[in-house]
BATI-763661 format. One record per atom (N, C-alpha, C): residue in three letters; x, y, z. Coordinates in pm, whole numbers. Each point is the difference from the previous one (the first is absolute). Example, Ala and Ser with C-alpha at 12.3 -4.5 7.8 and 13.67 -1.06 7.14 Angstrom:
// residues 2
SITE    r      xx      yy      zz
SITE  ala    1319    -569     780
SITE  ala     -89     119       0
SITE  ala      90     120       0
SITE  ser     -35     105     -72
SITE  ser      82     119       6
SITE  ser     -77     109      73
//
This chain:
// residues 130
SITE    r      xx      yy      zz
SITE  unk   -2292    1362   -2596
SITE  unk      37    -139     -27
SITE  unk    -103     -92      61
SITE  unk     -41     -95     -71
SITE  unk     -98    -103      65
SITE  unk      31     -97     -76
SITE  unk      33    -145      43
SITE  unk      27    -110     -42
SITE  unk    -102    -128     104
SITE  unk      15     -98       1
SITE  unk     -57    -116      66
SITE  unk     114    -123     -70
SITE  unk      32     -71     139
SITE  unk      79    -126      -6
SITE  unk    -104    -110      45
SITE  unk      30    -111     -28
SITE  unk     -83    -159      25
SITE  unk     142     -81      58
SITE  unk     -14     -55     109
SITE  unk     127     -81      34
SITE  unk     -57    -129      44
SITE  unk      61    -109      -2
SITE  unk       3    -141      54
SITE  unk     121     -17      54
SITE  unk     -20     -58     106
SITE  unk     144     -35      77
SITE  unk     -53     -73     144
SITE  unk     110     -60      86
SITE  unk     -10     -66     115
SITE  unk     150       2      63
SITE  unk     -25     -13     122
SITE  unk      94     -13     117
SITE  unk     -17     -97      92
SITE  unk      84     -57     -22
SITE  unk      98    -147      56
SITE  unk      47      30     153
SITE  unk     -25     -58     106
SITE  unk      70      12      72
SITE  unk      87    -172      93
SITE  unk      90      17      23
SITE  unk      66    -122       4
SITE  unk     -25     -60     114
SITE  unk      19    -149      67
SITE  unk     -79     -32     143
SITE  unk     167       0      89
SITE  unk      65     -22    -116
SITE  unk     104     -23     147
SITE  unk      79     169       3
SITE  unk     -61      73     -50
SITE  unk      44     165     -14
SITE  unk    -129      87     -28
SITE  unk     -92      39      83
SITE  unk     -93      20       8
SITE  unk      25     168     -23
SITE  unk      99      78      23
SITE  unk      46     113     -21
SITE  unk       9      17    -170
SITE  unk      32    -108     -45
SITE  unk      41      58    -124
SITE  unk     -88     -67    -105
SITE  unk      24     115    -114
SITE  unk    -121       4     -97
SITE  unk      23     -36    -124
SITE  unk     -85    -101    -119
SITE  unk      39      57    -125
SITE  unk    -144      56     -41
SITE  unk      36      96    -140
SITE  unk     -46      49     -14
SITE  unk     -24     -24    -149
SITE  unk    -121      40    -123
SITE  unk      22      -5    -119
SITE  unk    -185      35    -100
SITE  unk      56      82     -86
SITE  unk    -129      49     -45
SITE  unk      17      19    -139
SITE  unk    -104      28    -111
SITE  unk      -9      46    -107
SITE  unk     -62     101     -27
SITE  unk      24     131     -48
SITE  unk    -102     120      24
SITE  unk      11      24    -185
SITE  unk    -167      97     -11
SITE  unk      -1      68     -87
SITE  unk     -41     105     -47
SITE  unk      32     116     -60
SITE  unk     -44     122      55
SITE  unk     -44     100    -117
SITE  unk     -91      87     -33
SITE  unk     -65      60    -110
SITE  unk     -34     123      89
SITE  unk      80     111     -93
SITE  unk     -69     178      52
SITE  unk      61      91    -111
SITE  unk     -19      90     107
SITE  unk      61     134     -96
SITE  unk     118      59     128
SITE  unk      98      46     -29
SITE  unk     105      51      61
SITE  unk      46     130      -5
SITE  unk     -51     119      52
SITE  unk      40     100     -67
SITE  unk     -81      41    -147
SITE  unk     -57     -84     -15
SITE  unk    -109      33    -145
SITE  unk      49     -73     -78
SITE  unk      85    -115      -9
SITE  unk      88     -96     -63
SITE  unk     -26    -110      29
SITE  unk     -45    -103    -119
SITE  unk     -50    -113      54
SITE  unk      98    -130      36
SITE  unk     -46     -42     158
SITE  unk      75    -102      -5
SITE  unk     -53    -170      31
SITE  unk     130     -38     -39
SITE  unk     -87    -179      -9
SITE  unk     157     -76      59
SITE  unk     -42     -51     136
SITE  unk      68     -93      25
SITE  unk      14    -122      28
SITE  unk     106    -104      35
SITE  unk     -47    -105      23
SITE  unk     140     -25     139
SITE  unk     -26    -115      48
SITE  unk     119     -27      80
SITE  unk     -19    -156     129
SITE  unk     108     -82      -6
SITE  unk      11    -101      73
SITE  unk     100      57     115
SITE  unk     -62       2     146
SITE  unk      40     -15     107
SITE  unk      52    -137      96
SITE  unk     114      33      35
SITE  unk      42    -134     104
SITE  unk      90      81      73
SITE  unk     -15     -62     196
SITE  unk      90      49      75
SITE  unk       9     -76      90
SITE  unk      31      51     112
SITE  unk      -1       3     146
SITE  unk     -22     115     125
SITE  unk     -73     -57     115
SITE  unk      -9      73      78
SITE  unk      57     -60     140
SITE  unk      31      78     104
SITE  unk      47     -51     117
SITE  unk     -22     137      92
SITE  unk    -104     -81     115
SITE  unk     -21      60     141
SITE  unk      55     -24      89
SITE  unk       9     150      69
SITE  unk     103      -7     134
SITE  unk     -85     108      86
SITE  unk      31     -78     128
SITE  unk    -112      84     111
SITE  unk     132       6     100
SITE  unk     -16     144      -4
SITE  unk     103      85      94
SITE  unk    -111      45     132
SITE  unk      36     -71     117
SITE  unk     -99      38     102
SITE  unk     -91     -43      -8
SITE  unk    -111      50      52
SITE  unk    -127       2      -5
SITE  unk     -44      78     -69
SITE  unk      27     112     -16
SITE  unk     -57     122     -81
SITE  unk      47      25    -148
SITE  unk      73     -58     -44
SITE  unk      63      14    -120
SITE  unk      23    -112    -101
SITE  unk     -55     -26     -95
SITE  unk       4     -89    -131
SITE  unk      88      45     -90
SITE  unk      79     -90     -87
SITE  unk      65      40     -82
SITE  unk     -12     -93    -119
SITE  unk     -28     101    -123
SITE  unk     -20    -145    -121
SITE  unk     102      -9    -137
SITE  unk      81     -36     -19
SITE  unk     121      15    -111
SITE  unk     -47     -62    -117
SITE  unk     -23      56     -96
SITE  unk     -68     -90    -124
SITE  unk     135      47    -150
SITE  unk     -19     -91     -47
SITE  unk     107      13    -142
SITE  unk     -88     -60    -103
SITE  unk     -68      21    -113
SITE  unk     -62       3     -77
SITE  unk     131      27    -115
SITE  unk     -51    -117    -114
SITE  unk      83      -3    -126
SITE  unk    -145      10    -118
SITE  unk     -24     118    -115
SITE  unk     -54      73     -87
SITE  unk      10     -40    -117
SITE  unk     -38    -128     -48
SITE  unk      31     -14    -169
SITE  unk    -106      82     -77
SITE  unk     -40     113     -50
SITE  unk     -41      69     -79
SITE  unk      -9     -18    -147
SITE  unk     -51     -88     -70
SITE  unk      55     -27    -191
SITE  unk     -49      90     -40
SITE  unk    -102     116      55
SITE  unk     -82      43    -107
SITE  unk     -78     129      73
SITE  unk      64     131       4
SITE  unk     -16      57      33
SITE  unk     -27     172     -48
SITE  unk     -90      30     -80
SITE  unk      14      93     -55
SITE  unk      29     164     -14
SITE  unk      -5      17     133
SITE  unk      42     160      27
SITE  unk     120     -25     107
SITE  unk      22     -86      41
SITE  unk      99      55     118
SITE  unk      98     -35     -93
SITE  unk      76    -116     -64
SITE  unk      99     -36     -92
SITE  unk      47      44     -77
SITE  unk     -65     101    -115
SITE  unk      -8     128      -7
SITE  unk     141     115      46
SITE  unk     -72       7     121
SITE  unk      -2     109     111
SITE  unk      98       0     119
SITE  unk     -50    -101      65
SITE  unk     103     -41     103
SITE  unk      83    -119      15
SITE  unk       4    -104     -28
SITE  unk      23    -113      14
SITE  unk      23    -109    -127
SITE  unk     135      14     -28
SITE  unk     112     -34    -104
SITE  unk     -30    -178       7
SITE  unk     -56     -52     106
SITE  unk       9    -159      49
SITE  unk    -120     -33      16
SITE  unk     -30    -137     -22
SITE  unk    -131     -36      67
SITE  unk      15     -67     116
SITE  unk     128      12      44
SITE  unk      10    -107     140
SITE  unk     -24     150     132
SITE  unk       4      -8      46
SITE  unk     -39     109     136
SITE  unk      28     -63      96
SITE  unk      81      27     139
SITE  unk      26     -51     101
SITE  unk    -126     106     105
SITE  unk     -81     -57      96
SITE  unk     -60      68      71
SITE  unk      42      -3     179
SITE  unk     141      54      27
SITE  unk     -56     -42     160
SITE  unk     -60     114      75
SITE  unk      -2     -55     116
SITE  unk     -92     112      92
SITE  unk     -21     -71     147
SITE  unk      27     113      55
SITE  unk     -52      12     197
SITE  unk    -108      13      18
SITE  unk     -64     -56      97
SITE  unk    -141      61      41
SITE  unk      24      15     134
SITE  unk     -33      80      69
SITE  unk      14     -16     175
SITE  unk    -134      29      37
SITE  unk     -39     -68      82
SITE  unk    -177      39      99
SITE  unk      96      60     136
SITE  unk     -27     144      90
SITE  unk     -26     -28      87
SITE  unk    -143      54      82
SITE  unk      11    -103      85
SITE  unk    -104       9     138
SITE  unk     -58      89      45
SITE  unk     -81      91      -4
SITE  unk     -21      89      80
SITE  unk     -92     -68     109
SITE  unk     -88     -53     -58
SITE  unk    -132     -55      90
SITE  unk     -46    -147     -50
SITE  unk     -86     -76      55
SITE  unk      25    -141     -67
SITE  unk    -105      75    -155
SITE  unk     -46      88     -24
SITE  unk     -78     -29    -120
SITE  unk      20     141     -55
SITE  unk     168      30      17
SITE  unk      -7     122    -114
SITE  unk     187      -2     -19
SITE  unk      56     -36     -58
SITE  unk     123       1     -87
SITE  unk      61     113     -69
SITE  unk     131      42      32
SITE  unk      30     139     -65
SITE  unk      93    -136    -130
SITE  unk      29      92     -93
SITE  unk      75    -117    -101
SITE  unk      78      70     -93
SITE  unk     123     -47     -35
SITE  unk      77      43     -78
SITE  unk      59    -108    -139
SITE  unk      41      71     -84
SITE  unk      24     -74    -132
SITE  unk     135      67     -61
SITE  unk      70     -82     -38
SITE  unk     120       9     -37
SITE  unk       3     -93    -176
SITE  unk      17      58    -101
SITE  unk       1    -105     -88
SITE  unk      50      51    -153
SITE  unk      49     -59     -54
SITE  unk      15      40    -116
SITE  unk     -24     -98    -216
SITE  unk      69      34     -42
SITE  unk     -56     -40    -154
SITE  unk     134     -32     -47
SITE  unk      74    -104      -6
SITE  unk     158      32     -57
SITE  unk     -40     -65    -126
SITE  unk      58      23    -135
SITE  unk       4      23    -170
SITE  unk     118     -92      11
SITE  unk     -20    -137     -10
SITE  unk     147     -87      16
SITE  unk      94      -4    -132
SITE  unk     -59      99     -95
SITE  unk      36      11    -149
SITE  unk     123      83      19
SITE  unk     -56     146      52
SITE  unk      79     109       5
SITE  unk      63      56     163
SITE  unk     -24    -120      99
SITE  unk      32      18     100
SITE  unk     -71      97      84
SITE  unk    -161      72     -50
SITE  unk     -23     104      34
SITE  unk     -95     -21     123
SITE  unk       7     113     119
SITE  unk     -48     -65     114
SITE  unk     -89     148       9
SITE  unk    -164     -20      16
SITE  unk     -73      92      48
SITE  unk     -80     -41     127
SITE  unk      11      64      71
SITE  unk     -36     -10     167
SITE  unk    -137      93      54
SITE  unk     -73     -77     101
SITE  unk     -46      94      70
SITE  unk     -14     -40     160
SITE  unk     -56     103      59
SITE  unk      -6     -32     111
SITE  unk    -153      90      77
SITE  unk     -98    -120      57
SITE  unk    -123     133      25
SITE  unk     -41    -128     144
SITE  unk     -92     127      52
SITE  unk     -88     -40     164
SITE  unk    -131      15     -20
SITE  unk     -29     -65      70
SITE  unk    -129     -12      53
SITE  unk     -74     -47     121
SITE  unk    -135     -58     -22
SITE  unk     -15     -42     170
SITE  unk     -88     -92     -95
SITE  unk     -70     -88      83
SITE  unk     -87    -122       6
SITE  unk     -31       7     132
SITE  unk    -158     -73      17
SITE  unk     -94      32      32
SITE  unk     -98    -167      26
SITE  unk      -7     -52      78
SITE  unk    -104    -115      43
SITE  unk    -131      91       5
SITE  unk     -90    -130    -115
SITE  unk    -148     103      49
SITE  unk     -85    -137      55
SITE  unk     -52     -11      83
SITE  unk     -57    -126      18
SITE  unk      34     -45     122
SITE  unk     -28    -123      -4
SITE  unk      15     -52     137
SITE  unk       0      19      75
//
């Protein structure tokens, strides 16, 4: 599978709520999927909100709403709706000031068919510089 997306978008952040985010983009996307060609399109809008637990620990809650009109292999395939609910966890923690263990919590809900696909993966991050 090899595809390429192009996105435009920006994030807002508020002065008298400096924690919290909006969010909003337009993406568009051309590949092959499995050897199946796909072509998508899609308008993004959300929110995000940070929370710092300690010193050592960040926390970022984001909810992303998916209007999709035009989507050619997943609609198809997976996804009965073009609306998509996106939320998701992010957690940083601390190990050292310039290396982060991190976790992700998030999923894809199908607000058509009520259908909720999830994942959950780790990693680390890494300051290079300074």
């Amino acid at each position: 599978s090899l595809y390429g997306t192009i996105a435009f978008g920006q994030m807002f952040k508020f002065k008298k709520a400096p924690t919290l985010k909006l969010v909003y983009m337009a993406t568009a996307s051309y590949g092959q999927v499995y050897r199946v060609s796909f072509l998508g399109t899609a308008v993004i809008g959300g929110v995000m909100y940070d929370v710092k637990v300690g010193k050592r620990i960040d926390i970022k809650l984001m909810n992303l709403m998916v209007y999709a009109p035009y989507v050619s292999y997943y609609n198809d395939v997976l996804l009965k709706s073009p609306y998509v609910m996106l939320p998701s966890i992010g957690t940083n923690i601390g190990i050292t000031k310039k290396f982060k263990f991190n976790i992700n919590a998030g999923g894809a809900w199908d607000l058509k068919t009520a259908a909720l696909n999830y994942t959950v993966t780790c990693g680390t991050r890494i300051l290079v510089g300074q």
